[in-house]
C-alpha positions in Angstrom: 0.0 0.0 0.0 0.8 3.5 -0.3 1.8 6.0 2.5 -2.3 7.4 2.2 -3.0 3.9 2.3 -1.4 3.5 5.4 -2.9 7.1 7.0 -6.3 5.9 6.3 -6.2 2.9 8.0 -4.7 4.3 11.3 -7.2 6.5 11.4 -10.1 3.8 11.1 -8.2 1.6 13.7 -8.0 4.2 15.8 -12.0 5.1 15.6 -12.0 1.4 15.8 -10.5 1.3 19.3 -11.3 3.9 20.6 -14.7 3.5 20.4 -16.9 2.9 24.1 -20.1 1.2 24.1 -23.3 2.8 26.5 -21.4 2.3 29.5 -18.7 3.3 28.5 -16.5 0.1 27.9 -14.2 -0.6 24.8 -16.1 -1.7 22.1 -12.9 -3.9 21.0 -11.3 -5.2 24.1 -7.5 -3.8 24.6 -6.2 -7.4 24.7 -7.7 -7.5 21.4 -6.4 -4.6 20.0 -3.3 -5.4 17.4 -0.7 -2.6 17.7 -0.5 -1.4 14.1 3.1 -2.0 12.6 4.2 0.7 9.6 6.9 -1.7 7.8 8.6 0.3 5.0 11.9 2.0 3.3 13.2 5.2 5.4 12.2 9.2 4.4 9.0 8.3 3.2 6.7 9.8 6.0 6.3 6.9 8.3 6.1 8.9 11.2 4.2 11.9 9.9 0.9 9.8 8.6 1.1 9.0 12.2 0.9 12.9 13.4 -2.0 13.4 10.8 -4.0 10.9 11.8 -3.7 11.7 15.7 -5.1 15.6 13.9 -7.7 14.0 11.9 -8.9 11.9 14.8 -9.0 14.8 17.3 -6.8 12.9 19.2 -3.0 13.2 21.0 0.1 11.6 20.3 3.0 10.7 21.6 6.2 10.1 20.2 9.6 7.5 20.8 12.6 6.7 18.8 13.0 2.9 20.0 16.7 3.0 19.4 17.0 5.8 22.4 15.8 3.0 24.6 17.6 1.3 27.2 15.3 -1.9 29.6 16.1 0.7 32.3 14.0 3.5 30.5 11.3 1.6 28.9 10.3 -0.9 32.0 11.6 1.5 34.7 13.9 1.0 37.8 13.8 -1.7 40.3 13.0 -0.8 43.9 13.1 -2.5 47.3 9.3 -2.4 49.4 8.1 -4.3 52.3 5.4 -6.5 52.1 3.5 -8.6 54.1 2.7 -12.3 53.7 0.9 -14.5 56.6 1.7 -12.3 59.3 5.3 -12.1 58.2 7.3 -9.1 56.9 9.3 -9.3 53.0 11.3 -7.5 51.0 10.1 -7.4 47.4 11.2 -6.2 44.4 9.2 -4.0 42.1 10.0 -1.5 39.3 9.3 2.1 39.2 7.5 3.6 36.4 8.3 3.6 32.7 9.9 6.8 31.2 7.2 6.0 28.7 4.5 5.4 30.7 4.9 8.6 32.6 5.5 11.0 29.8 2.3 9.1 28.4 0.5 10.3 32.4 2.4 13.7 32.1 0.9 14.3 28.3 -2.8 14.0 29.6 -2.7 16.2 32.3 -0.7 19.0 30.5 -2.6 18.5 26.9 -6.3 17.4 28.3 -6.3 14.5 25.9 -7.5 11.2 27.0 -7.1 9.2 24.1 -4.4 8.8 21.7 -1.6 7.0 19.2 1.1 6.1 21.3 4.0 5.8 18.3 7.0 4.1 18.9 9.5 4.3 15.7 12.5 2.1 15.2 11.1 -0.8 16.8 12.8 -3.5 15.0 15.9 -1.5 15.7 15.9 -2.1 19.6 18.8 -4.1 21.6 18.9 -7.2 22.6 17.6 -6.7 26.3 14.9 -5.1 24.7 13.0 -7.6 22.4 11.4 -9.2 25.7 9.9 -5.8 26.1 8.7 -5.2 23.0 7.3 -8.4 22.8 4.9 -7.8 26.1 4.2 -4.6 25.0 2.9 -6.1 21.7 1.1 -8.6 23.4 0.0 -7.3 26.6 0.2 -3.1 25.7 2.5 -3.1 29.2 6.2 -1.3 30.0 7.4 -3.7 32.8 4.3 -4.0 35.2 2.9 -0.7 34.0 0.2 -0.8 31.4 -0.8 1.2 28.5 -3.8 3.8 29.8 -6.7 2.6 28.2 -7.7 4.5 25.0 -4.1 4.8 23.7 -3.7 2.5 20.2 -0.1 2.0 19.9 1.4 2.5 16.2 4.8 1.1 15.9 7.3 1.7 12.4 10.0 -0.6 11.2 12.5 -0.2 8.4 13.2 -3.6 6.6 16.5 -5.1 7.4 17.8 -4.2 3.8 17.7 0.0 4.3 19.1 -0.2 8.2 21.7 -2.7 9.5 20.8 -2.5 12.8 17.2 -4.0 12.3 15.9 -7.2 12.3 13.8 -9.5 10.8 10.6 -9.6 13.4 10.1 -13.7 14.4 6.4 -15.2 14.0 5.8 -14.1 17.7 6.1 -10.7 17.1 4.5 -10.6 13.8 1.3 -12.5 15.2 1.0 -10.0 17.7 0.5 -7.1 15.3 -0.9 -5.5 12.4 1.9 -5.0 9.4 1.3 -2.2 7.0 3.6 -2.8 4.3 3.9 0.5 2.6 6.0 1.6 -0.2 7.3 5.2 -1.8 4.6 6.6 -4.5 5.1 9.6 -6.5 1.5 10.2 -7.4 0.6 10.1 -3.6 3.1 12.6 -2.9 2.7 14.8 -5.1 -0.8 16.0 -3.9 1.2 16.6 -0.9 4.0 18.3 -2.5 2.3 21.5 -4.5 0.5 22.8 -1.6 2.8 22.5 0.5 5.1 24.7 -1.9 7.7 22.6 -3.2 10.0 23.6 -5.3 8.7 24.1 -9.3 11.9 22.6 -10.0 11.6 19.7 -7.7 7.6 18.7 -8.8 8.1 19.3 -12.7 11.7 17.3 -12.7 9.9 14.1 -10.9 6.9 14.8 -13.3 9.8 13.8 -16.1 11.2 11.6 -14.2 9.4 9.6 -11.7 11.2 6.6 -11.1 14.1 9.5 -9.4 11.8 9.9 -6.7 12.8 6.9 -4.8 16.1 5.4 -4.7 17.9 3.0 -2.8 21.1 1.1 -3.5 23.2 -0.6 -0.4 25.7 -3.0 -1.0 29.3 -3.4 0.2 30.7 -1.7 -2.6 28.5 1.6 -2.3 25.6 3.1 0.0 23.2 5.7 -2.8 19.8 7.0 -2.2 17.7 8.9 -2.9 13.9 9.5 -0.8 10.9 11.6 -0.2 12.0 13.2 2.6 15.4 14.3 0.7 13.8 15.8 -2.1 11.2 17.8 0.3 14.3 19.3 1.9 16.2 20.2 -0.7 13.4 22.3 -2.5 13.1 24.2 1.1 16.5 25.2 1.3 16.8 25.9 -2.3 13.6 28.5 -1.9 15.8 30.0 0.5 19.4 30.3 -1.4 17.4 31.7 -4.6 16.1 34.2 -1.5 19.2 35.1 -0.7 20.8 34.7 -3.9 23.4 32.1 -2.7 25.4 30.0 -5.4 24.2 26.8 -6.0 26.8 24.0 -6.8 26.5 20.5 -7.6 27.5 19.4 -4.6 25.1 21.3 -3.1 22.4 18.7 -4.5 24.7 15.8 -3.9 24.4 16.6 -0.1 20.5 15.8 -0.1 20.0 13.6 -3.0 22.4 11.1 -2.1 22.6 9.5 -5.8 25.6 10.8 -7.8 23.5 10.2 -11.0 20.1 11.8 -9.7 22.5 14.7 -8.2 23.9 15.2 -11.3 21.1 15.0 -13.6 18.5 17.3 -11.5 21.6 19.8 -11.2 21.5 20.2 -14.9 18.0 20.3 -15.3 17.8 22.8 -12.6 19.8 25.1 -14.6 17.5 24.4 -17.5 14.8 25.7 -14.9 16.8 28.7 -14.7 17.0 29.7 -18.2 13.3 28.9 -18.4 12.5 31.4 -16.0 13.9 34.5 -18.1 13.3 32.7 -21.5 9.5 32.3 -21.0 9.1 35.2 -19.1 7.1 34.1 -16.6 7.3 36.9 -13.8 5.6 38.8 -16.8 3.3 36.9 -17.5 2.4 36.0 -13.7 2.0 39.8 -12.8 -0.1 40.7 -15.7 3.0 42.6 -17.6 3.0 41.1 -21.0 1.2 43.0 -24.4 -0.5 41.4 -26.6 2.1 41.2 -28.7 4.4 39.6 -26.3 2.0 37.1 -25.4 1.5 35.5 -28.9 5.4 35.5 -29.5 5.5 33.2 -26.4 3.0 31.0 -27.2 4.8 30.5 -30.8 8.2 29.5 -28.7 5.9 27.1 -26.1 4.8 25.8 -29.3 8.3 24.9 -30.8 9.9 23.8 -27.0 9.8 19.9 -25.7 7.6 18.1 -23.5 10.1 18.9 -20.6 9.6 22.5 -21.2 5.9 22.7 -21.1 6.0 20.6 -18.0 8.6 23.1 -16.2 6.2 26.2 -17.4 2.9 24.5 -15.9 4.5 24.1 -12.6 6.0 27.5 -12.2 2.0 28.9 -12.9 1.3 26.4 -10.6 3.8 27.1 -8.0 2.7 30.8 -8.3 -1.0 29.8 -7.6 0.0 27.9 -5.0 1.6 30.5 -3.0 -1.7 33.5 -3.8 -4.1 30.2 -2.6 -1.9 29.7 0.5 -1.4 33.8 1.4 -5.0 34.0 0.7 -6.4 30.6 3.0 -4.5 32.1 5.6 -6.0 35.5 6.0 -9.2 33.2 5.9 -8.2 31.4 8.3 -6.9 34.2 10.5 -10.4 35.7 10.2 -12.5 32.7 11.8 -10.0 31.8 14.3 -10.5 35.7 15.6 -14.4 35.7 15.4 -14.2 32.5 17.4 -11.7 33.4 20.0 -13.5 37.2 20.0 -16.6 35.2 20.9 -14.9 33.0 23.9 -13.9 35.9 25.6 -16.6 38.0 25.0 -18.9 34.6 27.0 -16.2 34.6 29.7 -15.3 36.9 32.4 -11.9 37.3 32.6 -10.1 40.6 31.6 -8.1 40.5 28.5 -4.8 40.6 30.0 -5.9 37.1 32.2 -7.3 35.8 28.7 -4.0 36.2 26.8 -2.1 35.2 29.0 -3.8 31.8 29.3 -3.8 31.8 25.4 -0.1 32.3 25.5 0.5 29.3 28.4 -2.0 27.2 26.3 0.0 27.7 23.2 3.3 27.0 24.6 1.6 23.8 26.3 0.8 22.9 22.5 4.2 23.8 21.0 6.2 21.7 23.5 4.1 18.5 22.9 4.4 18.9 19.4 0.6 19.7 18.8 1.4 23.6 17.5 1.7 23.8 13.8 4.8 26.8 12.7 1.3 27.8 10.6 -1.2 27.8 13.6 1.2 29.3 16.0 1.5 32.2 13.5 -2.6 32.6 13.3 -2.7 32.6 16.9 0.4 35.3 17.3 -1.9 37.1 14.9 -5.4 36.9 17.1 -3.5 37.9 19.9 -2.0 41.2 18.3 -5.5 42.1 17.0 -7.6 41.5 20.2 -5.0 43.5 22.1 -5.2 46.4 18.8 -9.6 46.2 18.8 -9.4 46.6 22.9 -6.7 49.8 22.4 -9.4 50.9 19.9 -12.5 50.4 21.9 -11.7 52.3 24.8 -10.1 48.9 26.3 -13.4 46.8 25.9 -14.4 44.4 23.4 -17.9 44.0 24.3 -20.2 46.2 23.8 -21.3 47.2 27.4 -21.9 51.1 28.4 -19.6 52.0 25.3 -22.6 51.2 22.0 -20.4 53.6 19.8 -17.1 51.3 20.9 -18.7 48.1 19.4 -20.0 50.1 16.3 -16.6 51.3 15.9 -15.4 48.0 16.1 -18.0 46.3 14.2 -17.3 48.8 11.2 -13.6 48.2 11.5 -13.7 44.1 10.6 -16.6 44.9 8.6 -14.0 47.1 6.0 -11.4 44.1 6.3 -14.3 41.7 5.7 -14.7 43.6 2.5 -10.9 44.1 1.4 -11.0 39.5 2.1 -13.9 40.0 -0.7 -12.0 41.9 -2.8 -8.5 39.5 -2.6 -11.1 37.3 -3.7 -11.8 38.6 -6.4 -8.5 39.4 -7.7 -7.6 36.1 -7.3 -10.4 34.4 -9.5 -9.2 37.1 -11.7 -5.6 36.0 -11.6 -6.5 32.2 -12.2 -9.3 32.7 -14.8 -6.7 34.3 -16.8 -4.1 31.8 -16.3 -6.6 29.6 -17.1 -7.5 31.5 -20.5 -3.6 31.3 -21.4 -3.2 27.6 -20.7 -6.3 26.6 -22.5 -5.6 28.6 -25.6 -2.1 27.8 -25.3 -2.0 23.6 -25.1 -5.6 23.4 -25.8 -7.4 19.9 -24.1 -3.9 18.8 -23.7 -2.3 17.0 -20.7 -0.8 20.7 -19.7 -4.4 21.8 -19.2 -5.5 18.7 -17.0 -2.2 19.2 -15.1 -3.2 22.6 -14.5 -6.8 22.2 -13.1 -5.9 19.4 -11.4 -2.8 20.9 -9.8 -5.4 23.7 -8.6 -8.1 21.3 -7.6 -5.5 19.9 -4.8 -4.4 22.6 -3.1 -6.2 22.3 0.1 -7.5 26.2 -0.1 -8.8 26.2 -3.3 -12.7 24.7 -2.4 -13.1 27.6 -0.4 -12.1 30.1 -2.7 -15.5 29.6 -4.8 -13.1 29.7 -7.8 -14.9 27.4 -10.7 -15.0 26.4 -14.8 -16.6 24.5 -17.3 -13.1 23.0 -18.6 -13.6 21.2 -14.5 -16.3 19.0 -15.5 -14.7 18.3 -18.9 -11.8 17.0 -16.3 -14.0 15.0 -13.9 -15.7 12.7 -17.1 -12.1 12.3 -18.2 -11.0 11.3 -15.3 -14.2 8.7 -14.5 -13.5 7.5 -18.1 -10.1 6.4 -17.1 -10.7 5.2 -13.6 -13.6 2.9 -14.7 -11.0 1.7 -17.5 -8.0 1.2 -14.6 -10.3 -1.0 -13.5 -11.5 -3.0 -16.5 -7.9 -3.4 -17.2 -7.1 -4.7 -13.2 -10.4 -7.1 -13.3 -8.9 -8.5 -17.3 -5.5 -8.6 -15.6 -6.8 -10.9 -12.3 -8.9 -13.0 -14.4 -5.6 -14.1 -16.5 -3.8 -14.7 -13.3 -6.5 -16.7 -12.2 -6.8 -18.7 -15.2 -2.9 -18.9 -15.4 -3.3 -20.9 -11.6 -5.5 -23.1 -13.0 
């Protein structure tokens, strides 16, 4: 399966386990609840499926690398206590709590959550003195004599023995103690990930080429090359930032994220391609509404005339730039409803505003140090902060109403304007992608460029609420039924040879 695959299902298992029957019981008893096991190559987002499906569930999460694990750690400490036995005094052994277990105790009562995906990574990767544990914990969801709090599903991630020396092959008891999730790297999957999450133009329209670069791995004796997901995502983030600053890049630049000589090489000379592209083309121009009439048709003769790789490089810059106006503008969005909601929480309270913000600002740095503040959501919040603190200055020190009715007016007329200026980004954004739109369609016609287009749009997570919409999109979806109902005419042909090919 693929790494969505793999989300999906942790997110039913955990509705699965979590769920409590009238009173209040597990519906799927905890001695029957298989940890799920994540088996697949490294950098391909094991352990972030795991993060967004604690988000999507609405539940917590709580993180360990395996390998950071000593028996001491994991089971806890043993301890000398006196205990009594037929009227006779002993001294017995017993075993302080698990680092885990605590941290687990420690979460709930700093975050609130009761429930959530304990995920333990490396797990095949432990020592020796730790396979015993792991094994109980698999079986019996216990550290030592400590168990699991009920309504924590433990996910657990593996890499196969060939990709990491130090791991090992799980026996049968292990493996009949869990669930395996066998996932492997797929470009298509992350690739809806990718654009919207701004990844390099360079990056997305090189792998559109090239595909089969987007996952590498060769270990042997003789030489260690790969190349993964998670390399490729951090080399278009720190190339953003050296075409920021205008730093040189080299070729060993690339070689020192993509660790494949030949996929260094070959995406360091298409890169420069890229570059040229970008003056050639003129695409700043053409982004920002600067070309003539003129201008335009002379480029459309040379998009004509250029290769496949070309026109692929030139849909993901527009894209790229979409991107980044769908992001800026899902944001402000965003920074709108979070205010209105957190306007209307303290308006139904009665603390001051300097006792509100300050619990904000605890409350957030709770989040942040569990790992449950987003660098995007922390930003929004900042935000709502700055602007309650700006509408009390305003409004004589008072956001409700009260004995100041001119205060709220005032206020009310105030977000009512920036309302109106949201309407008006709006607008100019429709604008912007109807007539990128316009260009691409008259350009390429119903070619692939066009679906790659719309459908690049139709992924970014911002655009459904932009209200954005055109005919050419329902072309798209019958297109894309036609070929899904023919995927699977082809898969059902293709298992009823294998079948007759058993017989």
């Amino acid at each position: 399966m693929n790494i969505q695959e793999a989300r999906e299902e942790i997110i039913r298992s955990v509705k699965a386990y979590t769920a409590r029957d009238e009173e209040g019981s597990l519906r799927v008893p905890s001695e029957r609840q298989r940890p799920l096991l994540i088996m697949g190559p490294p950098g391909i987002g094991k352990t972030a499926i795991a993060w967004q499906a604690a988000r999507l569930c609405g539940v917590g999460i709580v993180s360990y690398a395996m390998t950071h694990h000593t028996r001491q750690s994991a089971v806890g400490l043993p301890e000398l206590v006196k205990r009594e036995f037929d009227g006779k005094t002993y001294t017995a052994t017993e075993y302080t709590l698990s680092e885990i277990i605590a941290s687990l105790y420690a979460y709930m009562k700093e975050t609130g959550y009761r429930e959530g995906i304990l995920f333990l990574d490396e797990i095949n990767c432990v020592s020796e003195t730790l396979i015993p544990t792991v094994l109980q914990l698999l079986q019996f969801k216990t550290f030592g004599t400590h168990p699991v709090p009920e309504g924590w599903v433990i996910v657990a991630a593996g890499n196969p023995p060939e990709f990491n020396r130090s791991a090992r092959e799980l026996d049968m008891a292990a493996l009949d103690r869990v669930r395996t999730l066998e996932v492997e790297a797929d470009f298509g999957v992350w690739k809806d990930y990718a654009l919207p999450s701004g990844v390099h133009p360079a990056v997305l329209s090189y792998l559109e080429m090239k595909p089969e670069q987007f996952y590498r791995v060769t270990l042997t004796r003789e030489k260690s090359e790969f190349v993964t997901a998670r390399g490729w995502e951090d080399l278009s983030s720190v190339l953003k930032e050296y075409e920021r600053q205008g730093l040189t890049v080299t070729h060993t630049f690339m070689e020192e994220f993509l660790r494949s000589r030949e996929t260094a090489a070959d995406f360091d000379a298409y890169y420069r391609l890229y570059l040229r592209c970008l003056g050639t083309y003129r695409i700043p121009e053409l982004l920002d509404g600067r070309l003539t009439p003129e201008e335009i048709s002379v480029l459309k003769e040379e998009l004509k005339a250029a290769g496949a790789d070309v026109r692929c490089m030139f849909i993901q810059h527009l894209l790229s730039a979409a991107s980044q106006r769908l992001t800026a503008f899902g944001e402000k969005q965003r920074k709108r409803k979070r205010l209105k909601e957190v306007w209307e929480r303290y308006e139904s309270g009665n603390l001051s505003l300097e006792e509100f913000l300050r619990q904000r600002v605890h409350a957030r740095k709770v989040r942040k140090e569990y790992g449950l503040l987003k660098e995007q959501e922390e930003r929004i919040e900042q935000w709502v902060d700055v602007r309650l603190g700006e509408l009390s200055e305003r409004t004589g020190g008072t956001l409700s109403d009260g004995e100041s009715g001119h205060k709220g007016t005032e206020r009310e007329s105030r977000l009512l304007q920036e309302e109106k200026a949201l309407e008006r980004e709006r607008g100019a954004l429709c604008g912007f992608l109807n007539r990128m739109t316009d260009f691409v369609a008259e350009m390429f016609g119903e070619e692939e460029e066009l679906a790659d287009w719309l459908l690049g749009l139709r992924r970014h997570g911002d655009f459904a609420s932009l209200g954005f919409d055109r005919s050419e999109f329902a072309a798209l979806q019958d297109i894309k039924s036609m070929e899904q109902r023919l995927i699977k005419q082809i898969e059902e042909v293709e298992g009823l040879y294998e079948a007759a090919d058993r017989v």
